[in-house]
Backbone bond lengths (Angstrom), bond angles and torsions (degrees), N, CA, C in turn:
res aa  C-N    CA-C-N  psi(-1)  N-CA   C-N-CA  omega(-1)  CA-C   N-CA-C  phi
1 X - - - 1.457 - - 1.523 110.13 -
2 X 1.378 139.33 123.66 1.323 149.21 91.72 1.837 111.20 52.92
3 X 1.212 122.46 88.62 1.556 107.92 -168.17 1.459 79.47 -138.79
4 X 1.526 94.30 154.73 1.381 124.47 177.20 1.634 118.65 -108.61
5 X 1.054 128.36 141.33 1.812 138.33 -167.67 1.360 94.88 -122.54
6 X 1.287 104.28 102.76 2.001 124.69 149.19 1.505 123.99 -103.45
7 X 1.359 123.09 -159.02 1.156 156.62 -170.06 0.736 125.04 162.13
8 X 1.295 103.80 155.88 2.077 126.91 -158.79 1.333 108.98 172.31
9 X 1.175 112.11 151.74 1.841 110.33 -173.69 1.324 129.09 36.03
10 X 1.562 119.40 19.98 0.915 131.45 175.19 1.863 118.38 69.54
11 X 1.599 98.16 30.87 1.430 116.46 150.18 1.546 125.82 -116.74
12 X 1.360 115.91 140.56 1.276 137.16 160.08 1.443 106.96 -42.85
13 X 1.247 137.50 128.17 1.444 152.06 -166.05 1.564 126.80 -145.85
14 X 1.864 111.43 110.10 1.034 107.79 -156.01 1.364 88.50 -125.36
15 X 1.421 115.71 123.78 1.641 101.08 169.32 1.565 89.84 -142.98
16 X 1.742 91.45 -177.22 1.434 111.65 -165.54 1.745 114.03 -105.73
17 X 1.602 104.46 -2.58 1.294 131.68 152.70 1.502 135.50 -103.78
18 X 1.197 119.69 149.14 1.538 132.99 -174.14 1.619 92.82 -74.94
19 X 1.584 102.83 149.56 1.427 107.06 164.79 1.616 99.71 -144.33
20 X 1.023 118.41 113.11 1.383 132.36 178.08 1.370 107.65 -69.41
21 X 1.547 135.11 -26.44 1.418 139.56 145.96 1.640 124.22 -18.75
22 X 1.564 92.20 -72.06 1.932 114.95 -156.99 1.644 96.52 -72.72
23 X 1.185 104.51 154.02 1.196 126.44 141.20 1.835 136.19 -61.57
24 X 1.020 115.49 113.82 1.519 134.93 177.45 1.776 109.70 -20.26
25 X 0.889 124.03 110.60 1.441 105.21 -174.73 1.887 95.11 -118.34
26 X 1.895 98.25 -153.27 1.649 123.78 -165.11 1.363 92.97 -103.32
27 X 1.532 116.49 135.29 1.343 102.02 150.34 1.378 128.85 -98.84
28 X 1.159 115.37 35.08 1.530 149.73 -169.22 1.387 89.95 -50.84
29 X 1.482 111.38 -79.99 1.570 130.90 -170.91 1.274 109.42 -110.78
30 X 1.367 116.27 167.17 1.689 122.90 163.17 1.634 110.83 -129.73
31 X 0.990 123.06 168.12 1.610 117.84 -140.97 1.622 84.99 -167.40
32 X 1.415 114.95 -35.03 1.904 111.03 -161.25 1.528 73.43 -167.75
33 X 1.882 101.94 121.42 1.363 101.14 147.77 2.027 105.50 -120.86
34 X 1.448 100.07 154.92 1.119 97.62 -173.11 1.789 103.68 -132.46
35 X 1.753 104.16 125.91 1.683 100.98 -170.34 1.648 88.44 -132.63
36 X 1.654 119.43 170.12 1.013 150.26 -163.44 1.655 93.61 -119.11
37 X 1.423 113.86 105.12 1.537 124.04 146.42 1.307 102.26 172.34
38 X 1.428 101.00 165.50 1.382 128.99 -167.95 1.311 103.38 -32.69
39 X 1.781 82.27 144.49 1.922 103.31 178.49 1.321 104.33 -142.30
40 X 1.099 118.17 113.92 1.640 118.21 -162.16 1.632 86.92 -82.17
41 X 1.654 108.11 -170.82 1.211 122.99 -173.99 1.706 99.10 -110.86
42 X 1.433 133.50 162.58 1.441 121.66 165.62 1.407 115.36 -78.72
43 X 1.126 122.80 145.94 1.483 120.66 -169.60 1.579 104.37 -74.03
44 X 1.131 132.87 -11.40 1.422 141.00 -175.26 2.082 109.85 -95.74
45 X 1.867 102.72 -19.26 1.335 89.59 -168.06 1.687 116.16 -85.26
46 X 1.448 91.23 175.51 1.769 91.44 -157.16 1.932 75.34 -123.03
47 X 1.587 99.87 112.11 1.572 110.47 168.55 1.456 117.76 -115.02
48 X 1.416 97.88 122.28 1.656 116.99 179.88 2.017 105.82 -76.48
49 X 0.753 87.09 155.36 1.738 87.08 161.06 1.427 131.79 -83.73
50 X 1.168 124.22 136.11 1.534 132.89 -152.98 1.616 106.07 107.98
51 X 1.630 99.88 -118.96 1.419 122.20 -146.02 1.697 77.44 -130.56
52 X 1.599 111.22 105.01 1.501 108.67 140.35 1.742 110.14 -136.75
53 X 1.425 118.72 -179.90 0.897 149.39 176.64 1.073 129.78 -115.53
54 X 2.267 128.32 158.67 0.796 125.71 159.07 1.825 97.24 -139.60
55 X 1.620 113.03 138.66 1.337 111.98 162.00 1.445 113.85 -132.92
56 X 1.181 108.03 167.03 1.690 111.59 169.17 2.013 81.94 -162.74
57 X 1.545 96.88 -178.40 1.310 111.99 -156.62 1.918 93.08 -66.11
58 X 1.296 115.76 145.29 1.047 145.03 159.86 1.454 108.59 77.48
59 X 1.462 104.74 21.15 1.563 108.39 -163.74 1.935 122.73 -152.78
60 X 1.185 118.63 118.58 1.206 108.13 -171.90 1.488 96.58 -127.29
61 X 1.765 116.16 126.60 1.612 113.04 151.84 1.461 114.25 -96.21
62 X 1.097 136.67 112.65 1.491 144.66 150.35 1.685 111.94 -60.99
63 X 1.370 118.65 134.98 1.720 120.52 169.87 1.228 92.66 -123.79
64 X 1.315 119.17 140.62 2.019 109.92 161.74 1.409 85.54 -145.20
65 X 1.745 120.14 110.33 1.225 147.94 156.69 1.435 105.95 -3.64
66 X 1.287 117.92 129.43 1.883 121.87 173.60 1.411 98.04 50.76
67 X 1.217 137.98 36.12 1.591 126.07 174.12 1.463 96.25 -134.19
68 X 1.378 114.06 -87.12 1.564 113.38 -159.25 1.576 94.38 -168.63
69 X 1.045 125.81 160.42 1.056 166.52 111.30 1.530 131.24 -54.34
70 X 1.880 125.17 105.19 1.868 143.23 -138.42 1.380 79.27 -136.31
71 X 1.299 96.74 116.17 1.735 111.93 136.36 1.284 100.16 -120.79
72 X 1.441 104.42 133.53 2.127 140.85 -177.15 2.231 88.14 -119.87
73 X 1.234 83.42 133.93 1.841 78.74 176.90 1.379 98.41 177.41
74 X 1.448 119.98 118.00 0.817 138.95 -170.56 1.518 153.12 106.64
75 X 1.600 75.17 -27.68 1.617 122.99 -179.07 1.279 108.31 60.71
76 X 1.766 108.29 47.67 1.534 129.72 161.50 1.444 109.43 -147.52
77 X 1.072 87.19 -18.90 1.950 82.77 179.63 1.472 130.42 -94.36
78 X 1.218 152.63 124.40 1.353 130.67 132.72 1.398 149.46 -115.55
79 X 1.034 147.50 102.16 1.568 160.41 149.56 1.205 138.95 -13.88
80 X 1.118 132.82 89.02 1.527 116.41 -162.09 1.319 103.08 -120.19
81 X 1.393 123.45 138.24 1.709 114.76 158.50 1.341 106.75 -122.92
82 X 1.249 117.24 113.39 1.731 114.67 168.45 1.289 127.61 -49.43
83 X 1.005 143.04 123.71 1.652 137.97 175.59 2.210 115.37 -103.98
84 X 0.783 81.29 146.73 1.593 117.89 -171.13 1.959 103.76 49.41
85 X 1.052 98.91 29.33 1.871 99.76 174.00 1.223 99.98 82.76
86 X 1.285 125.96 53.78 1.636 137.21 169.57 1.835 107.47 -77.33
87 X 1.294 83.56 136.19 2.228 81.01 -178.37 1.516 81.44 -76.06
88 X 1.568 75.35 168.58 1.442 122.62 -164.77 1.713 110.96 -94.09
89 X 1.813 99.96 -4.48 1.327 83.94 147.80 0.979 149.81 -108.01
90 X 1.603 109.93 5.60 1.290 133.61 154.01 1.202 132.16 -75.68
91 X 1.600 112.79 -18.37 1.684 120.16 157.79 1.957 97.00 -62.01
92 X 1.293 112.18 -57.59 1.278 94.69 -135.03 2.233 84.21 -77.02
93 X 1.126 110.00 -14.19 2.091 98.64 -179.67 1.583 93.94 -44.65
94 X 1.357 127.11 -58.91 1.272 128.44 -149.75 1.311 105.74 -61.82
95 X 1.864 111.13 -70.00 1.375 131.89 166.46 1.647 118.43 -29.42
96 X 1.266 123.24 -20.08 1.073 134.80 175.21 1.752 128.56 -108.16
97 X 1.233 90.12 1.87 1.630 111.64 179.16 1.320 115.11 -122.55
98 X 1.646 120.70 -93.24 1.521 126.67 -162.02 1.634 91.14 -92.33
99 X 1.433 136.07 20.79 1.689 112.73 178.85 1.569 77.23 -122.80
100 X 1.731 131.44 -63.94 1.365 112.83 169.65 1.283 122.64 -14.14
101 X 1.588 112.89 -70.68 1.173 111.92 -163.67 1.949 129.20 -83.50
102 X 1.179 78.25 17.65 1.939 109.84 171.58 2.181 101.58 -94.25
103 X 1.178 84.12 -46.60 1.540 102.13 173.88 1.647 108.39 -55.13
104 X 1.047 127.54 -65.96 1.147 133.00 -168.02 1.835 105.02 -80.09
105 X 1.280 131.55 -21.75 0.941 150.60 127.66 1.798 100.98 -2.56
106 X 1.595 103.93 -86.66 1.309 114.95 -154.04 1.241 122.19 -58.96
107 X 1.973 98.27 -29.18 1.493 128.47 -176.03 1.785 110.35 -74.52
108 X 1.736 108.97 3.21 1.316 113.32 -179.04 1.301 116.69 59.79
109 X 1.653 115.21 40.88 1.043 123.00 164.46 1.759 107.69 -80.22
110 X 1.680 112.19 152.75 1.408 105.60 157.21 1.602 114.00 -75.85
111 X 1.508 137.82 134.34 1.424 133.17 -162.27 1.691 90.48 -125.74
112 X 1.142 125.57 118.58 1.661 123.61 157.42 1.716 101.81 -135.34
113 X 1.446 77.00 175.71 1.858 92.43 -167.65 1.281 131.48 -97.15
114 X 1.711 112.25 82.76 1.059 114.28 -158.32 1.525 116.99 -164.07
115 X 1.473 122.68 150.12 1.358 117.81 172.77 1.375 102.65 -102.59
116 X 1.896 110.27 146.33 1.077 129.45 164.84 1.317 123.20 -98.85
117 X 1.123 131.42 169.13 1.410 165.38 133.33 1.918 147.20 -63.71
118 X 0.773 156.34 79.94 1.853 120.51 178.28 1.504 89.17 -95.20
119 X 1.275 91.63 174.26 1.654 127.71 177.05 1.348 103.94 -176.45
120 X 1.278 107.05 111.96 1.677 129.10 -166.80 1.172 133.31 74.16
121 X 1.208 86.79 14.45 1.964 94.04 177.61 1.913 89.17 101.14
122 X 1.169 134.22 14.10 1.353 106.99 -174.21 1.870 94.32 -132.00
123 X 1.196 106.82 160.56 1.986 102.98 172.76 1.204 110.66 -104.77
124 X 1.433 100.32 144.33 1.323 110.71 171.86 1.737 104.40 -107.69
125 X 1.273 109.42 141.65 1.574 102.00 164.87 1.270 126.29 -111.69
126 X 1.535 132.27 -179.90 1.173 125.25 169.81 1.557 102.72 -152.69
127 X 1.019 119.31 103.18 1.643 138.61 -175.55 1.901 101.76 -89.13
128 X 1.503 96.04 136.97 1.585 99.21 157.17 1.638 95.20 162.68
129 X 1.206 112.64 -175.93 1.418 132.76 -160.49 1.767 99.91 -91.54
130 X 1.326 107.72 162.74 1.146 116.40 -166.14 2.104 107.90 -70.20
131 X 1.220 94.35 143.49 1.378 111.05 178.63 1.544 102.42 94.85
132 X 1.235 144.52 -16.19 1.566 138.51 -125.60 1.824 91.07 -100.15
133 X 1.126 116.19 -19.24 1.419 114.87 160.11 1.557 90.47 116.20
134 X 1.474 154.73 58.07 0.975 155.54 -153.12 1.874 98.67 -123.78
135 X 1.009 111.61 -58.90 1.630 122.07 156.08 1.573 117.32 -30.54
136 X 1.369 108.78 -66.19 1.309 113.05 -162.96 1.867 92.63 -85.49
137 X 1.008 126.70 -35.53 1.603 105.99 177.97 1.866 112.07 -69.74
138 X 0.898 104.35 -7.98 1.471 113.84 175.89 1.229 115.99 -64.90
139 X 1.478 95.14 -69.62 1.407 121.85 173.09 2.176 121.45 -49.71
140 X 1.538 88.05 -38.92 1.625 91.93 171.38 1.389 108.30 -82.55
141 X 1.022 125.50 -0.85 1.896 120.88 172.73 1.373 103.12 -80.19
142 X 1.435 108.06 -56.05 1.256 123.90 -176.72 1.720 120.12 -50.19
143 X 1.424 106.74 -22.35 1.382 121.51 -178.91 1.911 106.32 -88.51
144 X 1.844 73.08 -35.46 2.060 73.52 171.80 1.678 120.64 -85.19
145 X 1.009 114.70 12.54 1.648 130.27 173.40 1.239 118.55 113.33
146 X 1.768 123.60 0.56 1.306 102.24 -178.64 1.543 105.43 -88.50
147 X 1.408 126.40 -156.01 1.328 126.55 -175.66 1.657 110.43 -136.70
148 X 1.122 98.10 152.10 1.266 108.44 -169.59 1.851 111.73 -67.32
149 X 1.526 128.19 127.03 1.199 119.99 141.81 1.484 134.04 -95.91
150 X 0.916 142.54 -36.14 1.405 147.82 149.27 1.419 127.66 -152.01
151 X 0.982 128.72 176.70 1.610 141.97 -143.86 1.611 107.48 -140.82
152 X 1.497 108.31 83.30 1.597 108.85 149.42 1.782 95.21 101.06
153 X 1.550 127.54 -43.87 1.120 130.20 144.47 1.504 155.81 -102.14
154 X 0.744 106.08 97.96 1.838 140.58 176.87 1.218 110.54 -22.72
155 X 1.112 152.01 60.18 1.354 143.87 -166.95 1.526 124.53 -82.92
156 X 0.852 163.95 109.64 1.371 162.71 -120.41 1.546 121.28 -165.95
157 X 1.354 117.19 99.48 1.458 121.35 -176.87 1.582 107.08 -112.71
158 X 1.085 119.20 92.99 2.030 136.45 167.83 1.952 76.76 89.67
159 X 1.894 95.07 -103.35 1.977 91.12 175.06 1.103 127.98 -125.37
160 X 1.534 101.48 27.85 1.502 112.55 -175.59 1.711 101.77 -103.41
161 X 1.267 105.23 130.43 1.571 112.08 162.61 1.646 119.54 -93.59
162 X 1.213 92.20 120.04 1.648 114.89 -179.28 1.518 117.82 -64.29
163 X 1.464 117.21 95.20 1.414 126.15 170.16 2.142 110.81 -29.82
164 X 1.507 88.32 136.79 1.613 87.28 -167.96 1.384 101.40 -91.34
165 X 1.864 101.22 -102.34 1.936 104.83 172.43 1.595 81.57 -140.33
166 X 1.520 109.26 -175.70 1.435 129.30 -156.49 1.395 124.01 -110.26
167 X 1.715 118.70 49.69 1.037 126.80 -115.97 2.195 91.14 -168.84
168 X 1.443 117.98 138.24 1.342 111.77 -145.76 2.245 64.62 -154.68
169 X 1.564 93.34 149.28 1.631 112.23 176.23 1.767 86.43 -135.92
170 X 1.143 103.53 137.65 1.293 115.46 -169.92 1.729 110.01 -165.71
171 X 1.611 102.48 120.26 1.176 117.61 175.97 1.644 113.43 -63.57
172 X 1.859 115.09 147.22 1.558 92.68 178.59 1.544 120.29 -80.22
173 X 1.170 115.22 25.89 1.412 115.22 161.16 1.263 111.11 -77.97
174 X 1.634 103.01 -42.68 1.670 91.95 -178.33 1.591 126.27 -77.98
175 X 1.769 105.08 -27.78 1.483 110.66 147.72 1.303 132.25 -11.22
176 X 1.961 82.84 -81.45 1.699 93.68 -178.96 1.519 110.01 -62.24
177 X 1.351 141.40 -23.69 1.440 146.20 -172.68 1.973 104.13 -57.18
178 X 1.661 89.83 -56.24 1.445 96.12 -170.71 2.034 107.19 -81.59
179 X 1.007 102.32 -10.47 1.559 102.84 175.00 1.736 101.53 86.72
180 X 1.253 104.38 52.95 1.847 107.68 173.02 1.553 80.53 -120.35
181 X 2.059 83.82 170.90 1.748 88.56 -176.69 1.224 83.79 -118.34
182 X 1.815 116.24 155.54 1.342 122.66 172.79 1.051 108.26 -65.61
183 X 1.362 147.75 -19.21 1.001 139.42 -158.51 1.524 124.03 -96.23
184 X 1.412 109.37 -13.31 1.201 126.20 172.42 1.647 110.40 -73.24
185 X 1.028 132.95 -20.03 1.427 137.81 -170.73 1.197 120.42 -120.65
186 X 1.042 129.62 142.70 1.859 126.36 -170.42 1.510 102.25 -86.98
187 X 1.604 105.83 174.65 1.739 101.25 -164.06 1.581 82.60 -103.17
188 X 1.325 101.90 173.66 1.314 98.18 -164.97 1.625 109.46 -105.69
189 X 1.711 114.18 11.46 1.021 139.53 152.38 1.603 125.57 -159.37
190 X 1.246 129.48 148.44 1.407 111.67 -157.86 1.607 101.82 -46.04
191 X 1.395 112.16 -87.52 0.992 129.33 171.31 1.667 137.88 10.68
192 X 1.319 78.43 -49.18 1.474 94.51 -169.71 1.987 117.81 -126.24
193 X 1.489 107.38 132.02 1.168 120.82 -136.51 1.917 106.13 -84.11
194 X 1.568 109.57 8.01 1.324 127.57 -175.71 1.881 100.26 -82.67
195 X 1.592 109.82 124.72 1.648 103.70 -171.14 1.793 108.70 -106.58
196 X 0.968 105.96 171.78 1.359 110.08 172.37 1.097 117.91 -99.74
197 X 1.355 113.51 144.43 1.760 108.49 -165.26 1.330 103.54 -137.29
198 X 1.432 126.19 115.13 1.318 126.07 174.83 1.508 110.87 -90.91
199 X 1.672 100.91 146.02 1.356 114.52 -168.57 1.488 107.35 -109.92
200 X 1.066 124.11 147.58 1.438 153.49 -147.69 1.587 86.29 -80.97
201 X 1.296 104.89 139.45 1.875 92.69 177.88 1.652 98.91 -79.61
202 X 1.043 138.35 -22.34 1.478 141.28 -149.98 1.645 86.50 -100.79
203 X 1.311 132.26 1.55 1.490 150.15 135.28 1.613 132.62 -94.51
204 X 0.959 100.09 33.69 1.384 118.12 -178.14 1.537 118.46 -133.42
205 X 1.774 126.96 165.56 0.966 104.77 176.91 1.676 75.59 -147.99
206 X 1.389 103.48 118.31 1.500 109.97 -179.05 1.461 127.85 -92.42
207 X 1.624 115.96 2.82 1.223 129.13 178.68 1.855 99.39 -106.38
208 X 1.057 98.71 172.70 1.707 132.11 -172.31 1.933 82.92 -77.42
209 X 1.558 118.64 139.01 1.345 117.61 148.59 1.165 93.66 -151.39
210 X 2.070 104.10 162.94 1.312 128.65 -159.14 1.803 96.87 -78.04
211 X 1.623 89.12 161.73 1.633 98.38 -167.25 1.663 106.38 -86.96
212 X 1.044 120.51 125.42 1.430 128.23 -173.62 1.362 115.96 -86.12
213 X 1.483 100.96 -63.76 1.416 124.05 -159.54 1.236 115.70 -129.58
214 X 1.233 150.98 140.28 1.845 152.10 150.71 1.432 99.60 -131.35
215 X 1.776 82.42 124.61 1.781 116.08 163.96 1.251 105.33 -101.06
216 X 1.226 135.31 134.46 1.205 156.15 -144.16 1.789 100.28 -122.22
217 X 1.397 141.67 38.45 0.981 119.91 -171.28 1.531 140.63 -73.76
218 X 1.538 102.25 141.48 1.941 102.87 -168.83 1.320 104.08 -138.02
219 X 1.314 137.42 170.89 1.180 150.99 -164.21 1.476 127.56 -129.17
220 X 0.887 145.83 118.76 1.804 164.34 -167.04 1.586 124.28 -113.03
221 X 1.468 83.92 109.09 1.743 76.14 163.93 1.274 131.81 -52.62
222 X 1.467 126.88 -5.13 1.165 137.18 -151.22 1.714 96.32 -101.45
223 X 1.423 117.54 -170.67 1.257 114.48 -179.21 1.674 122.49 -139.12
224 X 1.181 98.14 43.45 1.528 119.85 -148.99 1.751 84.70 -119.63
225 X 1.439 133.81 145.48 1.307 117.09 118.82 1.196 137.02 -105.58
226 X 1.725 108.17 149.10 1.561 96.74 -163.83 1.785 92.83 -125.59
227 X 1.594 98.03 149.01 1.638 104.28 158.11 0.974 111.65 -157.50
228 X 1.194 109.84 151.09 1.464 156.20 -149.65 0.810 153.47 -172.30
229 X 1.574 114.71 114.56 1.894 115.79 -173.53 1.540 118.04 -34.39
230 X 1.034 124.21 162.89 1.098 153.67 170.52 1.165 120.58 -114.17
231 X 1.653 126.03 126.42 1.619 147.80 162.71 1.077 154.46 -94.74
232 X 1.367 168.66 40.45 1.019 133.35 -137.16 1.462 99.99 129.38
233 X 1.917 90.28 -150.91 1.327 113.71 147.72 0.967 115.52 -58.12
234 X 1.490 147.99 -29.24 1.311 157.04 -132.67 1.508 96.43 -92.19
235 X 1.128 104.20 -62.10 1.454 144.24 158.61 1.931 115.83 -14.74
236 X 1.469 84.80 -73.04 2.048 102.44 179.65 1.541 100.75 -76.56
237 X 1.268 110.08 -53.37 1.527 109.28 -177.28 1.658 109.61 -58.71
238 X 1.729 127.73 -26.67 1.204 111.77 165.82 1.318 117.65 -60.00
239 X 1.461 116.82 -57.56 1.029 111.65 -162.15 1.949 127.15 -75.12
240 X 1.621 99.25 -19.36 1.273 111.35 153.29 1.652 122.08 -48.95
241 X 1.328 116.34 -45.57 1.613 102.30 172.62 1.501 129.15 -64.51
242 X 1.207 96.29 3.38 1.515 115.44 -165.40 1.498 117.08 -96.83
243 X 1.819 96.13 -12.07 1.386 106.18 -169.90 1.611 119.33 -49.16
244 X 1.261 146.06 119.34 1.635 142.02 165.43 1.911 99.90 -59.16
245 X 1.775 87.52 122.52 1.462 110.48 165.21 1.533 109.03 47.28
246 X 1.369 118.67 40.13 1.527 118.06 178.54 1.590 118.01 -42.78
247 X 1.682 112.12 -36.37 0.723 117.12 160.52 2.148 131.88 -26.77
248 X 1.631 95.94 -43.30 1.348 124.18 -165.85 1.518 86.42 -83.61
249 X 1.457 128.60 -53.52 1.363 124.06 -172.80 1.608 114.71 -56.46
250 X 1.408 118.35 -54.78 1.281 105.06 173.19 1.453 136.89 -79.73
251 X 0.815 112.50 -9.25 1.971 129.28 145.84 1.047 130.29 -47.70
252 X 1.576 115.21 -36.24 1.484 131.47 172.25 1.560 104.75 -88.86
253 X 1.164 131.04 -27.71 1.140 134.61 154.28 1.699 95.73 112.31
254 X 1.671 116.69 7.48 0.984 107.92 174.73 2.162 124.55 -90.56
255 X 1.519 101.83 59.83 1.301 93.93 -172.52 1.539 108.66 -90.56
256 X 1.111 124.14 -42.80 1.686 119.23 172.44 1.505 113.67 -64.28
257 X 0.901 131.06 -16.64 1.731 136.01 154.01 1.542 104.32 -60.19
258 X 1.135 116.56 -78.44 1.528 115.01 174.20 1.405 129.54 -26.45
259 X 1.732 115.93 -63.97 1.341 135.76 -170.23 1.592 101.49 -78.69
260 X 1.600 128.51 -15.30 1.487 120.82 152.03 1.274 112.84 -70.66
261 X 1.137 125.64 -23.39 1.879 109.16 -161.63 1.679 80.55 -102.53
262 X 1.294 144.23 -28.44 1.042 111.80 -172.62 1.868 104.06 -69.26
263 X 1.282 116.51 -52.26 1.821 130.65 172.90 1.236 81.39 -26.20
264 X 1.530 139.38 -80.00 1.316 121.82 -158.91 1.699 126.49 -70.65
265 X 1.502 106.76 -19.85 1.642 98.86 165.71 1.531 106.20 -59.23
266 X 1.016 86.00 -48.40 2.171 91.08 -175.67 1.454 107.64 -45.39
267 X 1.379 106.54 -39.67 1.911 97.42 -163.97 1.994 94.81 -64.81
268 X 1.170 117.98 -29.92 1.497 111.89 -158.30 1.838 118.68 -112.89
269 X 1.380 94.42 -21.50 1.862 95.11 -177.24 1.560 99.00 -90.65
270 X 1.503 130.25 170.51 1.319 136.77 144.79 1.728 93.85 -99.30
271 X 1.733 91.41 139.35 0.921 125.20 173.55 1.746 126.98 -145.38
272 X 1.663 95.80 130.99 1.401 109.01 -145.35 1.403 113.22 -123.48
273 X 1.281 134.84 93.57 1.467 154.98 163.87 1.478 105.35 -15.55
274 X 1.574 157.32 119.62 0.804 162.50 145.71 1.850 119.95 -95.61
275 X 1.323 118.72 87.67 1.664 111.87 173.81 1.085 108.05 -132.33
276 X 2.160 75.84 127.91 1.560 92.65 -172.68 1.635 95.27 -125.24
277 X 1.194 112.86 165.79 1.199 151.75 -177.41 1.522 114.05 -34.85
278 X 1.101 116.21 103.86 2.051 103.12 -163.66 1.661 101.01 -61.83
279 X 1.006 134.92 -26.25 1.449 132.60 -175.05 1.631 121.21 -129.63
280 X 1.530 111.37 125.84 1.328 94.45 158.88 1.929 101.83 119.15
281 X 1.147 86.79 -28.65 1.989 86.36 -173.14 1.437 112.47 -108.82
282 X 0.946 87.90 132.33 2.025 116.49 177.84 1.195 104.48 -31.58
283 X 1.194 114.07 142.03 1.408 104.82 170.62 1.960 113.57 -98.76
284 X 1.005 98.93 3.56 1.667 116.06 163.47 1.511 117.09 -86.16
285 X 1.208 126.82 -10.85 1.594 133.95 175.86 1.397 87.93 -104.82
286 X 1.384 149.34 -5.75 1.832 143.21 -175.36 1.351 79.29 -102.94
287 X 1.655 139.58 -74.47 1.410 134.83 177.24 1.450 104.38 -8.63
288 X 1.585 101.60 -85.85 1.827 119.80 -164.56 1.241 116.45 -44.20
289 X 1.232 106.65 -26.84 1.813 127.15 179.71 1.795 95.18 -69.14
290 X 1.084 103.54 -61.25 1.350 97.79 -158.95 2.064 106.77 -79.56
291 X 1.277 111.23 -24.50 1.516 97.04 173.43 1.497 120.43 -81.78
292 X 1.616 120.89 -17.03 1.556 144.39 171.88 1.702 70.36 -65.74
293 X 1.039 137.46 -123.46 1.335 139.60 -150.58 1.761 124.14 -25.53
294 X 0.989 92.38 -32.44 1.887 117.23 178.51 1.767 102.49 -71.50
295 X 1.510 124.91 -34.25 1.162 131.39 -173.96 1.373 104.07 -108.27
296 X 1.031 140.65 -9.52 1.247 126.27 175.79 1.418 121.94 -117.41
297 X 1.740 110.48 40.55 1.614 126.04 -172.17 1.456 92.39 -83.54
């Protein structure tokens, strides 16, 4: 069979599917192979409808209703079986998100939720919960000259963050913000009106760089923005909410692995609380916020 050679997070990637996402890799080595066939269910699991799961140590099954069915195991393997004739670009959103990042998981990576940056050879991050605008401030740095390191997952090996693929999800608010047309970009599932945005390699940064900076972003009813260092507890507990698919971490049984490497990001990065306003503010005054702060370390 026909296999394809990528990279991402600074693994070798062999699958038996195309990903119009990844970057071209070696087939030198394999590091993650990824094939298409059957994945039974456990005879013991209890499945809700939608999106559930099962993990235990070295092993994660993902189901997401009319999509596919992910076994990640080993933190070299993955498995996919599509169910009821689901495209393949909705196998690979998932496969490329919460089963990746189960993958890198296994490999005892630190995993949080967030898109990066470098500028000067160093990363900046920006952690927070879904919608909080973490994508699109990424993406507007990147427009202001820095370069992209990854998208939505945080990858973290000791203090180097692991380059993802070259590739930006962006609501058409933020589209229309930056002056792209929706129409130029495919959705990144029918359904749903969030597009995929490929990034310029000469906007990219395809190697691993050291962790500089973490923005902590959160949201307020209020109408103020505020920022501010982070301490302490203040500090671990930020960056703990930030965790990617914690859910996935304590299933695998890897939670005291996790909650040390975060204690140790804390002992060495500054990390800086950003809450802004859930409605109403520019996303060019969140920019100015964050390079006024970026220049005056």
């Amino acid at each position: 069979m026909k296999t394809y050679s990528y990279t991402a997070y600074g693994l070798a990637i062999e699958s038996e599917i195309e990903f119009r996402e990844l970057s071209h890799g070696s087939s030198e080595k394999t590091d993650v192979y990824i094939q298409e066939a059957k994945v039974p269910l456990p005879s013991n699991g209890q499945w809700g409808e939608g999106t559930d799961f099962h993990a235990e140590e070295g092993k994660l099954l993902l189901v997401v209703d009319g999509v596919a069915r992910y076994l990640a195991q080993g933190g070299i393997e993955i498995t996919f079986e599509r169910l009821n004739d689901a495209s393949y670009d909705d196998v690979r959103l998932f496969l490329l998100g919460s089963v990746l990042g189960a993958i890198l998981m296994q490999r005892r990576r630190l995993v949080l939720h967030g898109s990066v940056v470098s500028s000067g050879g160093k990363a900046v991050a920006f952690l927070g919960d879904s919608g909080v605008g973490k994508s699109t401030l990424a993406a507007s740095l990147v427009k202001a000259g820095m370069a992209l390191l990854s998208d939505d997952i945080c990858s973290i090996s000791g203090i180097e963050v692991d380059s993802g693929f070259p590739q930006s999800k962006l609501w058409l608010d933020s589209l229309d913000w930056m002056g792209l047309s929706e129409n130029e970009f495919r959705r990144v599932r029918p359904q749903f009106e969030k597009r995929a945005i490929p990034i310029d390699l000469k906007d990219f940064h395809s190697s691993s760089c050291p962790l500089e900076r973490i923005f902590v972003l959160n949201k307020t009813a209020g109408r103020s923005l505020v920022v501010r260092d982070l301490s302490g507890t203040r500090k671990f507990l930020g960056l703990s909410e930030k965790s990617y698919r914690l859910q996935f971490v304590e299933g695998m049984g890897l939670s005291r692995l996790h909650f040390q490497q975060i204690a140790e990001l804390a002992k060495t990065v500054r990390v800086t609380e950003v809450i802004r306003p859930s409605d109403g503010m520019p996303i060019n005054r969140l920019v100015s916020a964050i390079l006024e702060n970026l220049e005056v370390e």
